[in-house]
C-alpha positions in Angstrom: 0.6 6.7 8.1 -2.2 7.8 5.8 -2.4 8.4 2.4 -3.5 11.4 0.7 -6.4 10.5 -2.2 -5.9 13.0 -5.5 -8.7 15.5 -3.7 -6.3 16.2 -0.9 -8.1 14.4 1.9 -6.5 12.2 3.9 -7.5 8.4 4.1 -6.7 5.1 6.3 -5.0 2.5 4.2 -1.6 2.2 2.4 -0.1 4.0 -0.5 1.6 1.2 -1.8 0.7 -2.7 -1.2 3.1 -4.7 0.4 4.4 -6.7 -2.6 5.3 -3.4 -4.5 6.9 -2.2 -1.1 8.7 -5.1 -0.4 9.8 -5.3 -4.6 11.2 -1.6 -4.6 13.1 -2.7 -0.9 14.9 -5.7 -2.7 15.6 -3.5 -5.6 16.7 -0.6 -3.3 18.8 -3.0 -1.2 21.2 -3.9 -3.8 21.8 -0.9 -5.1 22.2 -0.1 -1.2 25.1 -2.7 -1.1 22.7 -4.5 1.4 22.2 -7.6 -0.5 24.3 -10.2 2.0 21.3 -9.3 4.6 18.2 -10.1 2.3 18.3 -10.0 -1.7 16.8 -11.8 -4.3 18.2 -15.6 -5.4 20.3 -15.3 -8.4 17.2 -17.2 -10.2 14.8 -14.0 -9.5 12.0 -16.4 -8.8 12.2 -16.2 -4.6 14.1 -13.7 -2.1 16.3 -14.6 1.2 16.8 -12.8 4.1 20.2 -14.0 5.1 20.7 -12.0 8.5 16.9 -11.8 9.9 18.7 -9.7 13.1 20.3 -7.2 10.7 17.5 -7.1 8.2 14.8 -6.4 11.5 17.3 -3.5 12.8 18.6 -2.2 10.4 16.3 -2.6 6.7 12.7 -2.8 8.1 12.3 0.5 9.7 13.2 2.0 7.0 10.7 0.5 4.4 8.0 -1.2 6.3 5.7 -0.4 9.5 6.6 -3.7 11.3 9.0 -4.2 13.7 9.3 -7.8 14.4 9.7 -10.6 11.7 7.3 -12.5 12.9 4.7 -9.1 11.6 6.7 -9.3 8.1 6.5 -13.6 7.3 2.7 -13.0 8.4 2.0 -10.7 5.5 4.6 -12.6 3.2 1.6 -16.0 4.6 -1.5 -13.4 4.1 -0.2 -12.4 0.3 0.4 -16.0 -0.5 4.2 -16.3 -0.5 5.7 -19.8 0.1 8.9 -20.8 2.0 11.1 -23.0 0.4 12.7 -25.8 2.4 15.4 -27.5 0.2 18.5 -27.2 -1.9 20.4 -23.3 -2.4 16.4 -22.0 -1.3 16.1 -22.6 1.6 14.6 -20.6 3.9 13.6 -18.1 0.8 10.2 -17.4 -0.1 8.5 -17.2 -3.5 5.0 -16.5 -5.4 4.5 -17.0 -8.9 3.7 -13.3 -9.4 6.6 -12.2 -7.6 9.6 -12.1 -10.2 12.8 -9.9 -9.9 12.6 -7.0 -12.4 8.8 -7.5 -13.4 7.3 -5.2 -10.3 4.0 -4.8 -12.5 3.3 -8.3 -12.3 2.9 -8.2 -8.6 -0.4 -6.2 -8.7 -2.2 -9.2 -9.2 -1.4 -10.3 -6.0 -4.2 -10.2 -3.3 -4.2 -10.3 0.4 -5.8 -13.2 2.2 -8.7 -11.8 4.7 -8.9 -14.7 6.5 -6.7 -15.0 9.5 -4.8 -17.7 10.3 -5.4 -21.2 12.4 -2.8 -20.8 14.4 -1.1 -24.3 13.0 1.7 -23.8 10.6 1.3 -25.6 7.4 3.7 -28.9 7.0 6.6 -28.4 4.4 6.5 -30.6 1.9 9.4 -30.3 -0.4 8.8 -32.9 -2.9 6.0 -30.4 -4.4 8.3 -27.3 -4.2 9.4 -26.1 -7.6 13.1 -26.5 -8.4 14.1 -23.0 -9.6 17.5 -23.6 -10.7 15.9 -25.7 -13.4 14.2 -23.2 -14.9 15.6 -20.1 -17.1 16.6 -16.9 -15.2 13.9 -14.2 -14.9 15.0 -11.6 -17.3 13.7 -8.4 -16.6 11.2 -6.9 -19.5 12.3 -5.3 -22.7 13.2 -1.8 -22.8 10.6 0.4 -25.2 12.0 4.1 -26.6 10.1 6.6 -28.3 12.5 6.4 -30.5 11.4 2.5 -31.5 10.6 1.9 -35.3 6.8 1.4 -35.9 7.8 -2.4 -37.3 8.6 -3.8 -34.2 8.3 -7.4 -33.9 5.2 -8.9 -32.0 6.5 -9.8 -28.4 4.3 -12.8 -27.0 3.0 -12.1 -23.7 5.9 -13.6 -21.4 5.7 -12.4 -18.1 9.4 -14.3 -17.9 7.9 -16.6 -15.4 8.6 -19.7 -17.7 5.3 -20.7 -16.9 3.3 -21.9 -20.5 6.6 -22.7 -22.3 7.7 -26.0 -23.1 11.6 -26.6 -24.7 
């Protein structure tokens, strides 16, 4: 499909990048009552898809262009997502831009021009982070109009975890 630019013309590319696509699918899914086929770990740090068959018939159509898995884990490789290979993560993928409830964040992320090698990377889980460790991503704070003028200063946590120290 082609987008349409603010002049009306239309132009080759997409709309929306695949990590904002693939953030509004995970948040779409649960309210969707699909979260047992692909959802986000209860950390928010990394996503699972639990029944690959179900989530390529039934959840892909409807949100992304490819049709085989193999297409979808070779953009998750091309934006820099990482599978995890041990404990309640495994088989869920993760970037450090990539939190539940912070979509914004994800803008940062960039797509990899290169292609691949053709050899698969070996695992090494000793040097995967251990997300359970960490605090929950909380999504960010909630702003009204309404808000008094003397708000508090809010540092700049991207609820990441990443920078603070307990």
């Amino acid at each position: 499909s082609r987008r349409i630019t603010a002049d009306g013309k239309r132009r080759g590319g997409v709309a929306v990048c695949f990590p904002q696509k693939l953030h509004l699918m995970l948040d779409q899914i649960e309210a969707d009552g699909l979260a047992p086929v692909i959802s986000w770990q209860p950390h928010g740090r990394a996503f699972k898809i639990h029944r690959p068959r179900e989530f390529v018939e039934h959840v892909m159509p409807k949100y992304f262009r490819q049709t085989k898995l193999t297409s979808f884990q070779r953009q998750l490789n091309l934006y820099g997502f990482s599978r995890l290979t041990r404990n309640a993560d495994n088989g869920a993928y993760y970037h450090e831009l990539f939190l539940k409830g912070r979509p914004k964040i994800g803008l940062k992320m960039t797509r990899t021009k290169v292609k691949g090698t053709g050899f698969k990377a070996a695992s090494s889980p000793d040097s995967e982070p251990d997300f359970y460790a960490m605090k929950p991503v909380a999504p960010p704070p909630k702003f009204s109009a309404s808000s008094s003028v003397d708000t508090p200063h809010l540092d700049s946590d991207d609820g990441s975890g990443a920078g603070k120290t307990s």
